[in-house]
C-alpha positions in Angstrom: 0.7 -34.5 10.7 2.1 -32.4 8.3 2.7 -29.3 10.0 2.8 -30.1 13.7 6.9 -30.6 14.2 7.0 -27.3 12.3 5.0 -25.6 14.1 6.7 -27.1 17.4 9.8 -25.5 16.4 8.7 -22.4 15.4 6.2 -21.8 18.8 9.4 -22.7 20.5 11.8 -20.3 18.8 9.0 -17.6 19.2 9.0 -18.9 23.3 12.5 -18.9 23.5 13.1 -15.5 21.9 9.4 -14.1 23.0 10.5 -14.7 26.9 13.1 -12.4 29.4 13.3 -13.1 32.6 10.1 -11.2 34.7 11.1 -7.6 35.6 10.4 -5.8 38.7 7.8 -3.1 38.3 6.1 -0.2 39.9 2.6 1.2 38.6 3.2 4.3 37.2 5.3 6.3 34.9 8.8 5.6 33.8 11.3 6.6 36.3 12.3 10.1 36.3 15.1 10.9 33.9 14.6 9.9 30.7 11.7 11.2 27.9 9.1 9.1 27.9 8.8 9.6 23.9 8.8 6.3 22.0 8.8 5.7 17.8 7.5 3.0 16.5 7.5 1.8 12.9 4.8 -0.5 11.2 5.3 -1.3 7.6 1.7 -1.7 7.3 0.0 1.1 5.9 -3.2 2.8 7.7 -6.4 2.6 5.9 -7.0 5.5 8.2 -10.0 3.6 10.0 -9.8 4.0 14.0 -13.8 3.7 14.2 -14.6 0.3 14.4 -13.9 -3.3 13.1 -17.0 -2.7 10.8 -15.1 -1.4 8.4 -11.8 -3.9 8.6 -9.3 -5.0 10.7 -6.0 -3.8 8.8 -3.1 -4.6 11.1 -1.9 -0.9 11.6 -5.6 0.8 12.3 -6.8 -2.3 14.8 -3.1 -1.5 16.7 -4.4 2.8 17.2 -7.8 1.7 17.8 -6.9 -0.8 20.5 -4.6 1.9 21.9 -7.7 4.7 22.0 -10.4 2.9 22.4 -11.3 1.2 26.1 -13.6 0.9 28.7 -15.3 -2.3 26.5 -18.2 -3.9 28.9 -16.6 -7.1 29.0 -12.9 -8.1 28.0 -11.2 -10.9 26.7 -9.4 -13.3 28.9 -6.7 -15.0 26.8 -5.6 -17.3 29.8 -9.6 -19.2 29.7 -10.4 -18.4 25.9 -13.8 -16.4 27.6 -15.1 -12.8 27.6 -15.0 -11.9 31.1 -16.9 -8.6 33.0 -14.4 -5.6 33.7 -14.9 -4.6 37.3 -13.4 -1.5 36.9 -16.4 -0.5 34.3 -19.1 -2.9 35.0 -19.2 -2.8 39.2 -21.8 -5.1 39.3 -23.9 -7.8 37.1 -26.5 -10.6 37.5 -28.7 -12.6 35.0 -32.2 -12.6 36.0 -34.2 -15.8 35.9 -35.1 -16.3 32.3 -31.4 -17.0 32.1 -30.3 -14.9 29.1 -31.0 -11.0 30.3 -27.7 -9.2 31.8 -28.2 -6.7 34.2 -25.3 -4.3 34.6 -24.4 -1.4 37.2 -21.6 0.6 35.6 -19.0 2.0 37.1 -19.6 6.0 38.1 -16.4 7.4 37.7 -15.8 6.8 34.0 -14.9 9.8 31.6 -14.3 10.3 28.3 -10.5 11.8 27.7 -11.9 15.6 27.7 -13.8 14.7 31.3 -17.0 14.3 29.6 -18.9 11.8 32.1 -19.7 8.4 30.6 -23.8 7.1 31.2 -25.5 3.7 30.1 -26.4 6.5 27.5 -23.5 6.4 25.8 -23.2 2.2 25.5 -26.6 2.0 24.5 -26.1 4.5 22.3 -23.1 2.7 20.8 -25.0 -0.3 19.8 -27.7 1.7 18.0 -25.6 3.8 16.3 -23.4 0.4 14.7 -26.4 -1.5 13.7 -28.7 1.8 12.5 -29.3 2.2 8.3 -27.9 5.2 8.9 -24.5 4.2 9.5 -25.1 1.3 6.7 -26.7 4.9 4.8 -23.4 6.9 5.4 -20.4 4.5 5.1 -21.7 1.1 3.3 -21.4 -1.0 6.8 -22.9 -1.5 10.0 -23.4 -4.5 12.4 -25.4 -7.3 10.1 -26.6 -9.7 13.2 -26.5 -8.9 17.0 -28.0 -11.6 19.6 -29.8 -8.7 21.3 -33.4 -9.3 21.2 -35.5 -7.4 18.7 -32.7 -6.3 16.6 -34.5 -7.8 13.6 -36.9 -5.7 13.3 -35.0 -3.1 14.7 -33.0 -2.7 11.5 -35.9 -3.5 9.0 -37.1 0.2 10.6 -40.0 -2.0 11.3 -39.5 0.1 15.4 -37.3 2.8 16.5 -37.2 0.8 19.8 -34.4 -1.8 20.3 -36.3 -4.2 23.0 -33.2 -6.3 23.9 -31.8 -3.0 25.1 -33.0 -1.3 28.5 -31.6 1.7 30.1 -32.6 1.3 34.1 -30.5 4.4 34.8 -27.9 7.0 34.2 -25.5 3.9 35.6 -27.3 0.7 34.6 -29.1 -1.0 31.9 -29.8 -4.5 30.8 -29.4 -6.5 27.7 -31.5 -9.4 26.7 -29.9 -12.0 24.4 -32.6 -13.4 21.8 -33.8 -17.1 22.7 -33.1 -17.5 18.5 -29.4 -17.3 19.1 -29.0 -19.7 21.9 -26.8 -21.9 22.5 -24.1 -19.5 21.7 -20.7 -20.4 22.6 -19.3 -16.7 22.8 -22.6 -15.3 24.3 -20.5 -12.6 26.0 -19.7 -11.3 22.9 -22.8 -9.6 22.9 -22.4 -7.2 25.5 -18.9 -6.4 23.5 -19.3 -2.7 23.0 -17.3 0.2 24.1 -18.8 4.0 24.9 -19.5 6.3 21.9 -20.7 9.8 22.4 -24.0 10.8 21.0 -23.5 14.3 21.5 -20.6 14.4 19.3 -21.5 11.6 16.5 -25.1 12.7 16.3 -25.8 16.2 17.6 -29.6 16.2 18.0 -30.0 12.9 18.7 -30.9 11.8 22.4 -30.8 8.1 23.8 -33.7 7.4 25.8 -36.2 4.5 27.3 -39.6 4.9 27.5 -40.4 1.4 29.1 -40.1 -0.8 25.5 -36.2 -0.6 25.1 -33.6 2.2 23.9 -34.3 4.4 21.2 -32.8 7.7 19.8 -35.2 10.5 20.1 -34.2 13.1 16.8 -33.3 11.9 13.3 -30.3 9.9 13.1 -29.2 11.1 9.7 -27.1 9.8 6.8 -26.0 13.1 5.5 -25.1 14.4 9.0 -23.2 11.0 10.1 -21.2 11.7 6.5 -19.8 15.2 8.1 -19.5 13.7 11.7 -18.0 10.3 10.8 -16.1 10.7 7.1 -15.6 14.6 7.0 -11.4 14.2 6.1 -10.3 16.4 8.8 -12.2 15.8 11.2 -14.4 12.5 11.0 -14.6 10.4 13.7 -13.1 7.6 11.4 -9.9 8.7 10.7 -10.0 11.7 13.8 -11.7 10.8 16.8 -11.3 12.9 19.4 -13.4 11.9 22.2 -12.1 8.7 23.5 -11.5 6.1 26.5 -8.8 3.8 25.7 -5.3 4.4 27.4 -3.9 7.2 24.7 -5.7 9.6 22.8 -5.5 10.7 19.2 -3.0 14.0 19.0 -2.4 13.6 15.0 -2.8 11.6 12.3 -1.2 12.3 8.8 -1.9 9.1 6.5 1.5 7.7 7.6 1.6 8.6 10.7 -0.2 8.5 14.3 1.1 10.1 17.4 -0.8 9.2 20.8 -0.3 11.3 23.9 -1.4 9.1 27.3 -4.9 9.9 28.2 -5.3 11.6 31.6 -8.8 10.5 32.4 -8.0 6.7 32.4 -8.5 5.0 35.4 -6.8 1.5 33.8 -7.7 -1.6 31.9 -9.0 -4.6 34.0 -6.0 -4.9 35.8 -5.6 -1.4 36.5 -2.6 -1.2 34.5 -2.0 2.0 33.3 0.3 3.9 30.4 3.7 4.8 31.3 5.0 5.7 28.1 3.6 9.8 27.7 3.3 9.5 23.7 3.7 7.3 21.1 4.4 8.2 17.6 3.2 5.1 15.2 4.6 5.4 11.5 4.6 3.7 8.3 8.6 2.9 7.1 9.5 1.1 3.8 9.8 -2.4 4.7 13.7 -2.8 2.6 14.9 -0.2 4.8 13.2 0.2 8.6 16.1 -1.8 10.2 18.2 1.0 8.6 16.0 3.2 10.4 16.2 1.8 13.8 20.1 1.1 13.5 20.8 5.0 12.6 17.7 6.0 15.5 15.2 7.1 13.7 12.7 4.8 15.4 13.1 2.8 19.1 10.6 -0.1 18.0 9.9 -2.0 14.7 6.6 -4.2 15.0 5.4 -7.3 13.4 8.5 -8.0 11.4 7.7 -11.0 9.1 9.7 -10.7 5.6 13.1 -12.8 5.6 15.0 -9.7 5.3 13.7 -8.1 7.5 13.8 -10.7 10.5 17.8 -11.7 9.4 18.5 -8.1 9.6 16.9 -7.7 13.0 18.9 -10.6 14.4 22.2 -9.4 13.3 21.7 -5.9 14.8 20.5 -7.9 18.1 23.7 -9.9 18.2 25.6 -6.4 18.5 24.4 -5.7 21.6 22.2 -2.2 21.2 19.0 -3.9 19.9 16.7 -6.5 22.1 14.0 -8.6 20.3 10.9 -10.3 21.2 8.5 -12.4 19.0 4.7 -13.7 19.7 2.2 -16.4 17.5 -0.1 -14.9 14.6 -3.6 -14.7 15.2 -3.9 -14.9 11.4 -2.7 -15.6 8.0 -1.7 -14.1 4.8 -3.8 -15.8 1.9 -5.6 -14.7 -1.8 -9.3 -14.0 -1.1 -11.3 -14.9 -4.1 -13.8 -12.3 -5.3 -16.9 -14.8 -6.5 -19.5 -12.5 -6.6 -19.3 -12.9 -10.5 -17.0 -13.5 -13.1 -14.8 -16.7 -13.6 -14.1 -17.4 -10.0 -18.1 -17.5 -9.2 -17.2 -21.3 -10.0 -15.6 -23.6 -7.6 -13.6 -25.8 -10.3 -12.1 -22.4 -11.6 -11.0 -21.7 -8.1 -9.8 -24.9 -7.7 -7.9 -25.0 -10.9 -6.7 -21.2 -9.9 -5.4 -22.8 -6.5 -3.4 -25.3 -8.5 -1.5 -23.1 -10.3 0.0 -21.2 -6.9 3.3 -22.7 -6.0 3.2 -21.6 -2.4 6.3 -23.2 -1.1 8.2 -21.6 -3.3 6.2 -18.4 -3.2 6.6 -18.4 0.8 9.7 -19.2 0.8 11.2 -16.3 -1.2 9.3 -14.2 0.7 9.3 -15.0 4.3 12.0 -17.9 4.6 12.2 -19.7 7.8 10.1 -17.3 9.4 7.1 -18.3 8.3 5.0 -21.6 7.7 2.6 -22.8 5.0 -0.7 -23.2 6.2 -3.4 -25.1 4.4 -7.0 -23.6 5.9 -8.4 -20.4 7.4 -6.4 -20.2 10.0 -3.4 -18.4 12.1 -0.6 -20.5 14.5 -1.6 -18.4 17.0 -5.4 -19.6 16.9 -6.1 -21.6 20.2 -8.4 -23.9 18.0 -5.6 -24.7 15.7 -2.9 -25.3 18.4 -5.8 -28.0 19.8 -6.5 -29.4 16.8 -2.8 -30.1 15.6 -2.3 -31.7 18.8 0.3 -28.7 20.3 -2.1 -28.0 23.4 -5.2 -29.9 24.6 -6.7 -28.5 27.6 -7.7 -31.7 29.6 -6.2 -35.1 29.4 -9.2 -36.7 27.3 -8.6 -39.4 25.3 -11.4 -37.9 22.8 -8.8 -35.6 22.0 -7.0 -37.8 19.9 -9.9 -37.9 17.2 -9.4 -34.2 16.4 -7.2 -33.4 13.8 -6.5 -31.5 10.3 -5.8 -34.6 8.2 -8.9 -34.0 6.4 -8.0 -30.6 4.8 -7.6 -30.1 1.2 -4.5 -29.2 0.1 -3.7 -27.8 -3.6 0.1 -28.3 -4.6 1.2 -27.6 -8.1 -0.6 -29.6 -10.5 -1.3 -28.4 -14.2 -2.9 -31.1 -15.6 -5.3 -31.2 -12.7 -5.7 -27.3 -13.1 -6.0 -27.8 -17.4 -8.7 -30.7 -16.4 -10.7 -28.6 -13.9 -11.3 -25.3 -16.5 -12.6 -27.9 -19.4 -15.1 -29.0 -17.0 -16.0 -25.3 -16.4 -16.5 -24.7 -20.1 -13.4 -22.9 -20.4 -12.1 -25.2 -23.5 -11.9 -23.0 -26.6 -9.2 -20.4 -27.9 -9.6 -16.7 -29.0 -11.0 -18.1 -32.2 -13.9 -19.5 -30.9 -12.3 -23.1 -31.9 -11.4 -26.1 -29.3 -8.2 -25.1 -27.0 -5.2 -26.9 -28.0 -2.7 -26.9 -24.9 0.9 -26.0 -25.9 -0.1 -24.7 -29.1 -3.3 -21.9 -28.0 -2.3 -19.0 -25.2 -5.6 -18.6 -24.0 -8.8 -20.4 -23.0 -12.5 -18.5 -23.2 -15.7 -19.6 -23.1 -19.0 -19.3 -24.7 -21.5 -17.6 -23.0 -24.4 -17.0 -25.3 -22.9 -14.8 -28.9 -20.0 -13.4 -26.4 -16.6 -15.3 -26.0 -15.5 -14.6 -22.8 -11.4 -14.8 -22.7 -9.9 -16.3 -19.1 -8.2 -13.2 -18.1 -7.6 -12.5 -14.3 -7.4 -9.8 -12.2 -5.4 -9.9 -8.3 -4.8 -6.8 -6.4 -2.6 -6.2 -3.9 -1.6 -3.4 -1.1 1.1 -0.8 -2.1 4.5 -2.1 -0.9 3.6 -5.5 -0.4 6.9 -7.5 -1.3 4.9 -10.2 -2.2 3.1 -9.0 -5.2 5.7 -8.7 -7.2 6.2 -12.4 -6.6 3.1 -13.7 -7.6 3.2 -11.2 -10.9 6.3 -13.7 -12.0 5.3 -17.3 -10.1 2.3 -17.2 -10.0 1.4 -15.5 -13.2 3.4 -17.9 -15.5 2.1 -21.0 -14.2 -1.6 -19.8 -14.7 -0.1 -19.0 -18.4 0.9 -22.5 -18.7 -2.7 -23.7 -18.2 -4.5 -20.9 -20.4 -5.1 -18.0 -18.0 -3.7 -14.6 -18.3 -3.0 -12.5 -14.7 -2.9 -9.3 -14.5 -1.4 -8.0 -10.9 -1.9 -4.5 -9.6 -0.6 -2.8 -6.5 -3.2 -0.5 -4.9 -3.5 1.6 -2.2 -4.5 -0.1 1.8 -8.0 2.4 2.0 -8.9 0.9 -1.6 -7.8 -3.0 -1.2 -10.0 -2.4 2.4 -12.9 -1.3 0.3 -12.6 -3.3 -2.2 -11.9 -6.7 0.3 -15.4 -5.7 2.5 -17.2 -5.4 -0.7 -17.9 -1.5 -0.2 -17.3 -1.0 -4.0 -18.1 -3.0 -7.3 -14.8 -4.4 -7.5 -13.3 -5.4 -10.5 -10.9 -7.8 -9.7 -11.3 -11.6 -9.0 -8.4 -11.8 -6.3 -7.1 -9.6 -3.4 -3.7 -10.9 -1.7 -3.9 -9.3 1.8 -3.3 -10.7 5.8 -5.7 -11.1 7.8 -5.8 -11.1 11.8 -8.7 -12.9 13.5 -10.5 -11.6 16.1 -10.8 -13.4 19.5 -14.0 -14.4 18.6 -13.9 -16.8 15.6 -17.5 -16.3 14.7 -17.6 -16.9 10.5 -21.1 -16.4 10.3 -20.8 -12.4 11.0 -19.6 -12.7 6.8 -22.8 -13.9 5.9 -25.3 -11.2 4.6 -29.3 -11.6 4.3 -29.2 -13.7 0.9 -26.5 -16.1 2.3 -23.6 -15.3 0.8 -20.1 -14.4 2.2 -19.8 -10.7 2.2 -15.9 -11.0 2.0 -15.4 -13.1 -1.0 -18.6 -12.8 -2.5 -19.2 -16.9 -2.4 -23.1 -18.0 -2.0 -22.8 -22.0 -0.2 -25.6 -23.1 1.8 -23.2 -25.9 3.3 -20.6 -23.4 4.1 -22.8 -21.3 6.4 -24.5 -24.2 7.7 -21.3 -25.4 9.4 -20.4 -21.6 10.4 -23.9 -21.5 12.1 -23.6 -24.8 14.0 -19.9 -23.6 15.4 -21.6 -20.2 16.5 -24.5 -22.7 18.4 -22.2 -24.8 20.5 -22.7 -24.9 23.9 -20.5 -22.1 26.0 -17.9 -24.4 27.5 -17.9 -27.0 25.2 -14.4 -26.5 24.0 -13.7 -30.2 22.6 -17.1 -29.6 20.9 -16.2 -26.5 19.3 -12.8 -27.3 18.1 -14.7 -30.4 16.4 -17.2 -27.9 14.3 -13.8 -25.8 13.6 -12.4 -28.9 11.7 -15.1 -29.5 10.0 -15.7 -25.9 8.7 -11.7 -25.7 7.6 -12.4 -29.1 5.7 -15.3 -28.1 3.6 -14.3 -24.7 3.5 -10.4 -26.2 1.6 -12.8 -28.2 -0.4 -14.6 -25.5 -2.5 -11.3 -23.1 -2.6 -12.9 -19.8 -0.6 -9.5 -18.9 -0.6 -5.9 -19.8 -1.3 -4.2 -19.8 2.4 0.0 -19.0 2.2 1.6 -18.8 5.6 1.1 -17.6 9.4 4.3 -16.7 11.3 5.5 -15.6 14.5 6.0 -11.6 14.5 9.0 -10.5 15.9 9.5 -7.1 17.0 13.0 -5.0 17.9 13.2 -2.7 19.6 16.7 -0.4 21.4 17.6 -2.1 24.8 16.2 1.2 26.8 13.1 -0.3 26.4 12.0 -2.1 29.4 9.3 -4.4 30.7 8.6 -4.7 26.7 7.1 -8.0 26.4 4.5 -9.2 23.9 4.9 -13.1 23.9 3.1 -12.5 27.1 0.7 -9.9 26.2 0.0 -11.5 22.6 0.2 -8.1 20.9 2.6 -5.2 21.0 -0.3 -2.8 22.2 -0.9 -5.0 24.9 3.0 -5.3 25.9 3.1 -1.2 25.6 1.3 -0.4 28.5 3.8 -2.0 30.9 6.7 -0.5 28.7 9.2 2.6 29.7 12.6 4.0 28.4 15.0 3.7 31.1 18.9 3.6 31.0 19.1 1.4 34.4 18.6 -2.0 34.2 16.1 -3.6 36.3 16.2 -5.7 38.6 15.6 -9.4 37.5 13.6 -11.8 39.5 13.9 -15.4 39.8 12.6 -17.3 37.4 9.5 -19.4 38.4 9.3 -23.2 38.8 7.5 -23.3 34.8 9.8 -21.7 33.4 13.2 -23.2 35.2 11.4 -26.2 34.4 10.4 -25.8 30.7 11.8 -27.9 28.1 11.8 -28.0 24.3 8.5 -29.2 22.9 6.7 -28.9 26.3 3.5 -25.9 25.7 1.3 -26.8 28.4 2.3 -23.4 30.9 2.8 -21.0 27.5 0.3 -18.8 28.1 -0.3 -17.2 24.6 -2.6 -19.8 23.3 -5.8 -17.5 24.0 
């Protein structure tokens, strides 16, 4: 296969420098003796969203809102790739006999990080609040399809009652999954929600349950939600305030976030605990934030991924002051095609766009060896991927050896196929209304009724993204060779966000961005109520066909699942949804006073933090274990990051 040495050596580098030796620990704080302050530096701007994943999952947002936010009914267990019940929220659950209603006894010591108690109120509350027209009213989103029963009518305002939703008590309620959405391989997923406060989001507004399922009592409002949840000083957005992940909000200034620890939490579902007091999160130019942490203006750089960056990383490692660590992508950097309208509505345009990206030569200038071409929807961090290019399979099945990426398709540099592609669109005259001439005409249009509609292109891209610039000069000269004019334009994160989830009329026909996956791969959350793909505006039948029957596979079905994967990566290359470039491994630096920092464990640097402290003594090392004495180039089955 194309890819799989590569990606062998790169998930070994990122093993080999991910790994230290395991460090003895004690719960608690850092020991006594040093503050325990840390700055960190992301050179990914905030969008300034620390709500919800409604409203996107921009790298340096979903890193503050895993860091606030907590106390989810169910986690995710990255060692079995399956949601699993936190005992220290939910202390106790059974399914009653129709097989697909969850009963839950919460937990009675949970608190919000003023002390505010937290009820079955509060999640049941949560779920109406993110899948009301209110919210949808207020801020352009909410959630589109849940697998609790009666949410369809629920958010046709056909009922003010949610039936798959029961509140049994101040400490327990139930949730019904609807027969219409079984099989469902992440069925868990739908008891995914973590505590919002009525009280504060919708003053007025009560949760109750009068026998038929949940419902708020008052008038859930769009115009108050706009003060409560988008007010700029103090909306819930971008300022939440009451919260129950392991830090709390203290400030945010658009490039900056500083966390204090949050006294009231009780731990996630290991019990572990924040020792680190605050954490101050802030945007740095990318050309310079090595500068930064070499002269101590920062203790920890995440996510590192540009060429220079990395190189610059490793020489400051090899003086002895600065440690690194790196972990897999869950995710890719690609060019999401707007085809909502316009010339990239049609699939031989964006396939004919597609050929005119040199990607090698794009990733390469921009990431080096530190990142890989990829060729679908995907990231090397993906547990999917790493079974389907053969890196781990979980059982020794011979079956195994059917499933593959072979079939993708892949778009190198070709002109003539891309010149070939745009006649068949009915892009074949010039400016003069006459038959194109190639080499001799500068640009193709089309008819389309009296109007002559020139091939001129649009891409945004975020503000400092080193990549833009790149595809201005590439990319934008070998679309010129084949008729088409680009124009590229560097916009702000909070407008590329709005303009990526379709929250405005956008005006471009390409958005270069990166995207993060969430543990659940579930494509069909894209799809609105006319069928087409709210993120890049594409209408295909077939394609949400095939992310339907991957949702419906049986829960446990893993060779099953990653089967359906393959097949929706291959038909999804075929009509160009997007242009994929590269997934990588981040790596992260960070000053040696840094202990018991490790994310190739953790798989995120949020994760890692929690174990984290700034210490001057070294700790003591423990043995290594029989895996890891025993690992060997190549040899993934005990690497623990595939989840």
């Amino acid at each position: 296969m194309r890819l799989k040495k590569a990606v062998a050596f790169l998930l070994a580098m990122a093993l080999l420098l991910g790994c230290c030796p395991a460090m003895a620990e004690e719960a608690g704080a850092g020991p006594a003796g040093m503050e325990q302050r840390l700055r960190i530096a992301t050179t990914t701007p905030f969008a300034g969203n620390f709500f919800s994943g409604l409203m996107g999952n921009n790298a340096s947002d979903l890193d503050v809102r895993r860091l606030i936010h907590g106390y989810s009914l169910v986690y995710w267990n990255g060692e079995q790739g399956i949601y699993d019940f936190d005992s220290r929220v939910v202390s106790g659950a059974a399914v009653r006999e129709d097989g697909r209603t969850y009963v839950l006894a919460l937990a009675q010591d949970l608190t919000y990080n003023d002390g505010t108690p937290i009820t079955a109120a509060d999640y049941a509350f949560s779920i109406l609040l993110q899948t009301s027209g209110a919210l949808e009213e207020a801020t352009g989103v909410r959630i589109r399809e849940s697998q609790i029963e009666g949410f369809a009518p629920y958010v046709r305002g056909e009922t003010a009652v949610l039936s798959g939703l029961r509140i049994l008590g101040d400490y327990s309620l139930s949730i019904t999954i609807d027969e219409a959405y079984r099989p469902y391989f992440y069925e868990l997923d739908s008891l995914n929600f973590y505590p919002l406060s009525p009280s504060l989001l919708a003053p007025g507004c009560e949760v109750r349950d009068e026998g038929e399922g949940a419902f708020l009592s008052g008038t859930l409002d769009a115009r108050a939600l706009r003060e409560t949840l988008l007010n700029a000083e103090t909306g819930y957005i971008s300022h939440p305030t009451r919260t129950t992940g392991p830090y709390q909000l203290a400030e945010y200034t658009g490039d900056a976030v500083r966390l204090t620890r949050n006294p009231s939490y009780k731990g996630d579902e290991n019990g572990e605990q924040p020792r680190l007091e605050e954490l101050t999160v802030s945007v740095r130019n990318p050309d310079t934030v090595m500068q930064d942490l070499t002269v101590g203006d920062v203790d920890l750089v995440v996510r590192c991924l540009r060429a220079s960056q990395v190189d610059g990383g490793i020489s400051l490692v090899s003086g002895g002051d600065i440690a690194m660590a790196s972990y897999n992508r869950n995710g890719l950097a690609y060019i999401s095609f707007c085809g909502e309208k316009g010339p990239a509505a049609d699939v031989r345009v964006r396939q004919a766009i597609a050929h005119c990206m040199d990607r090698e030569e794009a990733v390469g200038r921009f990431v080096g060896p530190y990142g890989l071409l990829v060729d679908g929807y995907y990231g090397l961090g993906q547990w999917m991927y790493l079974m389907a290019n053969g890196t781990y399979k979980p059982e020794d099945d011979p079956a195994w050896e059917t499933v593959h990426l072979d079939g993708l398709t892949v778009y190198d540099p070709d002109p003539e196929a891309a010149a070939r592609l745009l006649e068949e669109a009915g892009w074949n005259l010039n400016e003069a209304g006459e038959p194109f001439v190639p080499g001799q005409d500068a640009l193709r249009c089309r008819r389309d009724g009296e109007a002559l509609i020139p091939l001129k292109l649009k891409l945004i891209y975020p503000e400092g993204n080193g990549m833009g610039a790149e595809l201005r000069r590439s990319f934008g000269e070998n679309l010129a060779r084949v008729g088409a004019e680009l124009r590229v334009e560097e916009v702000s994160m909070p407008e590329l966000q709005r303009s990526y989830l379709g929250q405005t009329d956008r005006d471009c026909d390409m958005i270069l961005l990166g995207n993060n996956f969430a543990d659940v791969f579930d494509p069909l959350l894209d799809y609105d109520e006319t069928g087409r793909d709210r993120l890049n505006g594409i209408a295909d039948a077939r394609m949400m066909e095939l992310s339907r029957d991957l949702r419906e596979t049986e829960p446990g079905d893993v060779l099953g699942f990653v089967r359906k994967w393959v097949a929706f990566q291959e038909y999804r290359t075929s009509i160009a949804m997007e242009i994929p470039l590269y997934s990588n491994a981040y790596f992260d630096f960070f000053v040696r006073t840094l202990r018991n920092y490790e994310p190739g464990t953790a798989a995120t640097w949020t994760g890692a933090i929690l174990k984290a402290y700034l210490s001057e003594e070294e700790p003591a090392e423990e043995a290594p274990g029989e895996d890891e004495a025993d690992l060997e180039d190549g040899d993934f089955e005990d690497f623990d990051d595939f989840g």
